[in-house]
Z-matrix of the N, CA and C atoms (Angstrom, degrees):
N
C 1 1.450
C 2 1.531 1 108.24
N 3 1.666 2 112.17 1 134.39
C 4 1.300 3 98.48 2 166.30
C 5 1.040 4 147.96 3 -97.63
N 6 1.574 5 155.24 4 -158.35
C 7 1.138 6 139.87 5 -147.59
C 8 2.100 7 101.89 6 -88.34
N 9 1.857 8 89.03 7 -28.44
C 10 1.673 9 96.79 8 -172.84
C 11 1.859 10 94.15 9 -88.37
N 12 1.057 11 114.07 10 -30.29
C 13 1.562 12 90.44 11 174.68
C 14 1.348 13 121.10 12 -92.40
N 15 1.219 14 119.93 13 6.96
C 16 1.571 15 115.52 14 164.37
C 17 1.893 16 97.63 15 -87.74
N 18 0.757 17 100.37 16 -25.94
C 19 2.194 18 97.76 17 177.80
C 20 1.189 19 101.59 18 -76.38
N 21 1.360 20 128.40 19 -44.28
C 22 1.519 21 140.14 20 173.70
C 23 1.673 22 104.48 21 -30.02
N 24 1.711 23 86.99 22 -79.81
C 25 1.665 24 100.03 23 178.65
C 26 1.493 25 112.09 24 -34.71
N 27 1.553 26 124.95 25 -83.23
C 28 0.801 27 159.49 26 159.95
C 29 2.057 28 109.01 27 16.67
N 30 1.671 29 85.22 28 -73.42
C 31 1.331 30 103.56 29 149.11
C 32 1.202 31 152.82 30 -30.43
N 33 1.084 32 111.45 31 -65.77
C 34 1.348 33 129.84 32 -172.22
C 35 1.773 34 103.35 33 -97.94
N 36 1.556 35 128.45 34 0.14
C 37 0.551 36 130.10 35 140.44
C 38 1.823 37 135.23 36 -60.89
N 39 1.385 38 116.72 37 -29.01
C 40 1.319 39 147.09 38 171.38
C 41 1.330 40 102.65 39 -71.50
N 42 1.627 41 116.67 40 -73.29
C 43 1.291 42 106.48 41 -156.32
C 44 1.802 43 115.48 42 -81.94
N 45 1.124 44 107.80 43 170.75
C 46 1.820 45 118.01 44 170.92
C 47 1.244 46 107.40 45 -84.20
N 48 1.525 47 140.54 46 -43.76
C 49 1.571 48 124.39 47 165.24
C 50 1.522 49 109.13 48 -98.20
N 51 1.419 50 83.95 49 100.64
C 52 1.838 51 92.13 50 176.54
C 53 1.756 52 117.04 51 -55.58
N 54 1.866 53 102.25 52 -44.76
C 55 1.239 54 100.47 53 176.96
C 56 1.032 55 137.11 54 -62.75
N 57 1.738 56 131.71 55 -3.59
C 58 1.550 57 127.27 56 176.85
C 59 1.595 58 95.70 57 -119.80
N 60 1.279 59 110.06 58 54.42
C 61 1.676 60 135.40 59 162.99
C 62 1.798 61 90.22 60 -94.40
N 63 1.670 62 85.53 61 131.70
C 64 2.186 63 84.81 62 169.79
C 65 1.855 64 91.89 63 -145.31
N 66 1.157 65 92.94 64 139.34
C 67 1.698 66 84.39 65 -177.46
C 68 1.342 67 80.84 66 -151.21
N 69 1.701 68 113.37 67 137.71
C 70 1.491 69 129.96 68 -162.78
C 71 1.668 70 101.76 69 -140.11
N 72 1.209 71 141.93 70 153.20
C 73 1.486 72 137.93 71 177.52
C 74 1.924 73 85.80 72 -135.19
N 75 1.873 74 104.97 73 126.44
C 76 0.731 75 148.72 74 166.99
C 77 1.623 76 115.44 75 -87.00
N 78 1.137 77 123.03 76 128.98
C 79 1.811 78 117.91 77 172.49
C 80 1.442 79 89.21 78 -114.59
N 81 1.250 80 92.96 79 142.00
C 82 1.658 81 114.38 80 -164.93
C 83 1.859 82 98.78 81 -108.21
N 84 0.968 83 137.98 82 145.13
C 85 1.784 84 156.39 83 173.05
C 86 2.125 85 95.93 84 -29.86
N 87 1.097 86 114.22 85 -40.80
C 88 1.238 87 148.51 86 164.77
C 89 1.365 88 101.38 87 -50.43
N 90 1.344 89 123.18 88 120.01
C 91 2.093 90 118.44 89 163.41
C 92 1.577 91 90.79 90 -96.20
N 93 1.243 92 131.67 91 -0.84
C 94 1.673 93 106.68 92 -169.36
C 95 1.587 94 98.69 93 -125.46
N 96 2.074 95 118.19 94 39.04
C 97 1.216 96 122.67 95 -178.73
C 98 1.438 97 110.41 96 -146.23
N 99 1.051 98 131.57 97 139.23
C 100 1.494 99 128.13 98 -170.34
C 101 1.568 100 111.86 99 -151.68
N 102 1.305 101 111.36 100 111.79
C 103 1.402 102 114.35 101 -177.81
C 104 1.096 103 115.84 102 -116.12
N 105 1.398 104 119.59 103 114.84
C 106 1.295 105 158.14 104 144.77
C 107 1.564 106 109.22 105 -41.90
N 108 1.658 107 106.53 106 116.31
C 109 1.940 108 107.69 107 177.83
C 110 1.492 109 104.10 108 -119.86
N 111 1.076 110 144.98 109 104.39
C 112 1.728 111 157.55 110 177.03
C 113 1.425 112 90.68 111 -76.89
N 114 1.514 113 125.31 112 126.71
C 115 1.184 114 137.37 113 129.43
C 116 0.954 115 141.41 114 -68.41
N 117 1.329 116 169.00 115 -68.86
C 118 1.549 117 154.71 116 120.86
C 119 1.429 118 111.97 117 122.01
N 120 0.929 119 129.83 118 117.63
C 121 1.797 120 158.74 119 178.91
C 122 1.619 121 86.64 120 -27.96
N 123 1.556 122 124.84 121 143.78
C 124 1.671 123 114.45 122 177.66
C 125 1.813 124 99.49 123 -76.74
N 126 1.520 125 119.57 124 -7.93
C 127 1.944 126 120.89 125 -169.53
C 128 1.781 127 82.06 126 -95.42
N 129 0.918 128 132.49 127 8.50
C 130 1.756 129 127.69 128 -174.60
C 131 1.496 130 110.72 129 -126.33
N 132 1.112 131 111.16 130 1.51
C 133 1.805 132 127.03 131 -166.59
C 134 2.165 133 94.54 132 -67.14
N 135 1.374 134 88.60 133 -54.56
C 136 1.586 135 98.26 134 -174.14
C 137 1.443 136 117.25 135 -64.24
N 138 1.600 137 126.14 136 -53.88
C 139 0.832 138 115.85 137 146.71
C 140 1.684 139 143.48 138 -19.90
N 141 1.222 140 91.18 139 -50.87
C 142 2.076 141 86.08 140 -175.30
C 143 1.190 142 119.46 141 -92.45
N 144 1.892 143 117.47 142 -26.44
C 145 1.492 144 125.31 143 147.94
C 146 1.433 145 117.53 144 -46.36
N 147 1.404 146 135.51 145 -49.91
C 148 1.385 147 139.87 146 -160.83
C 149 1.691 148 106.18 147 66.55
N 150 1.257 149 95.19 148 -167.69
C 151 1.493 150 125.18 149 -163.35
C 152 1.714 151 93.10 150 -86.58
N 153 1.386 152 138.70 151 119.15
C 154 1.266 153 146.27 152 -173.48
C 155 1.454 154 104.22 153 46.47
N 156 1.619 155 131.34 154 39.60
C 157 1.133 156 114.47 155 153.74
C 158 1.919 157 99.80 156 95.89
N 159 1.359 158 112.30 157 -25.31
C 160 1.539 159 106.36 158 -174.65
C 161 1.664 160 118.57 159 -40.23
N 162 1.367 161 123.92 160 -60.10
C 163 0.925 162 132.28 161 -151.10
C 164 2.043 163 101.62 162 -68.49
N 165 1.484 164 106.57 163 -43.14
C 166 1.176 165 81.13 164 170.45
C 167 1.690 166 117.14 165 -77.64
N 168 1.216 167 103.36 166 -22.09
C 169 2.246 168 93.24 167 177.38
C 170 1.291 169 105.49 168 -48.25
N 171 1.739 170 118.37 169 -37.23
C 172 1.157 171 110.85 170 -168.65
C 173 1.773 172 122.22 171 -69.61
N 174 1.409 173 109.39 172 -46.26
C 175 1.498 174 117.80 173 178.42
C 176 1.898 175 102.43 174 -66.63
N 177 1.491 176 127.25 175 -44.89
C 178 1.330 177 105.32 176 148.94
C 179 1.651 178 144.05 177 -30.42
N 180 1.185 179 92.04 178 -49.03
C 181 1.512 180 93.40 179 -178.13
C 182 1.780 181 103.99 180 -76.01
N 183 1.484 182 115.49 181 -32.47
C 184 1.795 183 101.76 182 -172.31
C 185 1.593 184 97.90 183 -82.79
N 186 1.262 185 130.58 184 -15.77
C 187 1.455 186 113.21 185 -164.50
C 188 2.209 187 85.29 186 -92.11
N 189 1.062 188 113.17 187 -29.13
C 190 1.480 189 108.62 188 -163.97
C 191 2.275 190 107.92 189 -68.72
N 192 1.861 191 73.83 190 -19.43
C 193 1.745 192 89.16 191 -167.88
C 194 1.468 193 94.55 192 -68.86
N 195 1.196 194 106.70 193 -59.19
C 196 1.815 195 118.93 194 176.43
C 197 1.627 196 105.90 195 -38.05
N 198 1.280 197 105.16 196 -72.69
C 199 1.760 198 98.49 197 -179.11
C 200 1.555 199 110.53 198 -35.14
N 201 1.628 200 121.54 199 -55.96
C 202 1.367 201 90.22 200 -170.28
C 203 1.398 202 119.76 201 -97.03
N 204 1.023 203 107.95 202 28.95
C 205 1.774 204 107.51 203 155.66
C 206 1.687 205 103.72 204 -85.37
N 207 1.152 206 110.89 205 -14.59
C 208 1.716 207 108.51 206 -162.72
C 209 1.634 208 99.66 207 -108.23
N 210 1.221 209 142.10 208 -50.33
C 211 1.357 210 134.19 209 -140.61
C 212 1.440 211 99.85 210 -169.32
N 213 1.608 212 125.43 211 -1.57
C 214 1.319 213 130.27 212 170.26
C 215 1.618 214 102.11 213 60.10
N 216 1.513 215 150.68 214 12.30
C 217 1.319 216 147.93 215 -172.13
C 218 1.892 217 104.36 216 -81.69
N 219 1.309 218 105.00 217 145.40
C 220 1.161 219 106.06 218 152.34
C 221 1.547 220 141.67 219 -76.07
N 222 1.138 221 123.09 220 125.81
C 223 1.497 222 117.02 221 -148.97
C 224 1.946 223 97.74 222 -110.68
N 225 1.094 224 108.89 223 107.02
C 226 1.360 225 88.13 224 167.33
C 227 1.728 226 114.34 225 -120.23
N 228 1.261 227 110.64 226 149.61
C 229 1.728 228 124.81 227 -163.44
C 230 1.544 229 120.43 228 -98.41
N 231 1.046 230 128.30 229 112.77
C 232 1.136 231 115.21 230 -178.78
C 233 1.863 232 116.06 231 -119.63
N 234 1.419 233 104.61 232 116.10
C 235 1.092 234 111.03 233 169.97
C 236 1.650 235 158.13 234 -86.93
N 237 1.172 236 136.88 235 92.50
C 238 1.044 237 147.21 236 -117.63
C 239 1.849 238 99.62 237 -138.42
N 240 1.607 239 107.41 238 147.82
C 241 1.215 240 128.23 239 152.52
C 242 1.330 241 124.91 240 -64.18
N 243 1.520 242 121.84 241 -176.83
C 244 1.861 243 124.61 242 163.51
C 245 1.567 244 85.27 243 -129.78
């Protein structure tokens, strides 16, 4: 599995409209950086942030754990509305 379909999952596990889930992997100037951009419904925004931000630290930290068992890269996530 890769780094965008474990965020995929992850995701759309969280939110209530799974279908306006968009998750894209970016290669950054950097080979040892990879950014990940989540789109997310603007009624799903709260949900995937959480309460002080937890919920996304949390899916950061398991998708970043995965990368370095796989390719050691830094993964950073960026979360966003449509």
């Amino acid at each position: 599995m890769t780094l965008v379909e474990l965020t995929e999952k992850i995701i759309k596990s969280i939110v209530k409209d799974e279908n306006a889930v968009s998750v894209k992997e970016f290669s950054n100037d950097n080979d040892k950086e990879t950014i990940i951009e989540v789109l997310v419904s603007d009624t799903d925004m709260g949900r995937v942030i959480g309460k002080n931000g937890k919920t996304a630290n949390a899916i950061r930290t398991l998708v970043q754990a995965s990368s370095s068992l796989k390719d050691n890269k830094y993964v950073k996530i960026n979360i966003d509305k449509f």
